[in-house]
N, C-alpha and C positions, 0 to 999 in steps of 0.2 A: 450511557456507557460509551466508554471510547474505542473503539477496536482499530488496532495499528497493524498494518500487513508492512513487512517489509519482504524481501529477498532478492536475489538477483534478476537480471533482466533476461526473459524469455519463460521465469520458473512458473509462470501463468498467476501471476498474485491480483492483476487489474482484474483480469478475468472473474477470477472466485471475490475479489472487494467488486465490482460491478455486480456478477449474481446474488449476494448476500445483502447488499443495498438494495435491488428493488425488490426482494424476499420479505425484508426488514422496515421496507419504507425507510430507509434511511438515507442520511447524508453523506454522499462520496467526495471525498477530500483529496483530488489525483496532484501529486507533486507535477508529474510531468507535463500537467497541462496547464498549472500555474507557471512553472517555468517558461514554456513558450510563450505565454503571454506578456510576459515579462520581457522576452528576449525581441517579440513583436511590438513592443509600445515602441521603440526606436533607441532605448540605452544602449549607451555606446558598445559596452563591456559585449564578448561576447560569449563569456562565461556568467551567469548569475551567481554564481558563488551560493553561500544561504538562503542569498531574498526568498526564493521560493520555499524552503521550508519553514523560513519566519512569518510568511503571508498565511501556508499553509494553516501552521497553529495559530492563526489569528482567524481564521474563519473556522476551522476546527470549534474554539472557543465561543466563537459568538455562539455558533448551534447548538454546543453542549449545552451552554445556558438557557439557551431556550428549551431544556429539556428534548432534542432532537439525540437518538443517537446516532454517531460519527464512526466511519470506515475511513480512516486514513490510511492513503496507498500510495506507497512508495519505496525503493530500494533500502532506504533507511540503513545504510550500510557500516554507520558508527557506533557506538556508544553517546556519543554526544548527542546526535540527533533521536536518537532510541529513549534517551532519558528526558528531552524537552519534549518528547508528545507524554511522557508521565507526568510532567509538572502544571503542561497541559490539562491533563484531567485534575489532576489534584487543587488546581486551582477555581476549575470547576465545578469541584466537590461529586466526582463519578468514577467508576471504576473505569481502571483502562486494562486492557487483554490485547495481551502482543501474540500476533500469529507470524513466522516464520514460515515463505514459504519455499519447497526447494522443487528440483526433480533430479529426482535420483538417477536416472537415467540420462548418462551424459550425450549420448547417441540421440535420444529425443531433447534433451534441451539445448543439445546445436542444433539441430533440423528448427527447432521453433525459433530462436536469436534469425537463424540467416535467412529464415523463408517470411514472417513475421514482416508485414504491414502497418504503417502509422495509421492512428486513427486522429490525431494530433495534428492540423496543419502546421508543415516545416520543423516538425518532429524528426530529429535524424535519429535512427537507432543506433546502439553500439553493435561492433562488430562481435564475433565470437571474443576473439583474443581483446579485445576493451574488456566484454564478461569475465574473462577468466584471468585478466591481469587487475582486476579493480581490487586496491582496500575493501576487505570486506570483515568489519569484526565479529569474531565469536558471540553468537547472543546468550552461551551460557546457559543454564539450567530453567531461562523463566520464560520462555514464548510454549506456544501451543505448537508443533511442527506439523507443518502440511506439506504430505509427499503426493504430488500432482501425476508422479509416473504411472501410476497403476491406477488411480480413480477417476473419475468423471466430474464434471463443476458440482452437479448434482447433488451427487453421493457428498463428495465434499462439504457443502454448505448445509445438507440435513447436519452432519456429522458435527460440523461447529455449532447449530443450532440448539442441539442438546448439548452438548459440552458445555456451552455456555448459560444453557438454561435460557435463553428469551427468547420472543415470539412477536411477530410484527404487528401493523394493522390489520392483520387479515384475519387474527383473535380476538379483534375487542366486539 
């Protein structure tokens, strides 16, 4: 299975794709930490533009095949990029499950954007106003929606857990 977290930056998505990977024994697939790597190897650009979501579904891929499943986490703020992690699984022959995630409360997700720590070396964060001026497309009627204001990672990742119906290593 592929599960795809996107949402904006602060709405705590790495958080709940981190909890839900070592719950799951699974493989976390972080855009933002591909990207730095990227922007560390020395290319000149100081934008990566795609590379890192092309690298992403490329490691993505390897692990679905190997029967692992995959927590891809990222802002995923397209349609474009939304639809190449489904081609992703479907070329893998596995289900993919888009979780959106937000917070409702705009007072707590500016507190978390401006106070919000890298955990990334030379990870710059966006600003509020970067958040709230980014392209960001409608995902429409098909993602899971995760509202981070009122629950706990916790509660959360039980709550995906049934929804989803799987269960990790820690049931075999």
């Amino acid at each position: 299975m592929l599960i795809v977290f996107g949402g904006l930056p602060g709405s705590g998505k790495t958080t709940l794709a981190r909890a839900l990977a070592e719950r799951l024994g699974a493989v976390h697939v972080r855009v933002d930490t591909i990207e730095q790597a990227i922007k560390a190897s020395g290319i000149p650009s100081r934008d990566v533009g795609p590379a890192g979501y092309v690298v992403a579904y490329g490691v993505a891929e390897d692990n679905l095949t190997l029967g692992s499943v995959v927590i891809a986490d990222s802002v995923n703020p397209l349609d474009i990029t939304r639809d190449a992690w489904l081609r992703v699984a479907a070329r893998s022959a596995v289900t993919a499950v888009e979780v959106e995630v937000i917070c409702s409360d705009k007072i707590e997700h500016r507190r978390r954007v401006e106070t919000r720590k890298t955990d990334v070396e030379g990870l710059v964060k966006p600003t509020w106003q970067e958040t709230v001026d980014r392209v960001y497309d409608d995902w429409g009627q098909r993602p899971i929606v995760v509202d981070t204001a009122a629950k706990d990672v916790q509660e959360i990742v039980e709550a995906l857990i049934a929804r989803l119906g799987i269960a990790g290593p820690f049931s075999i």
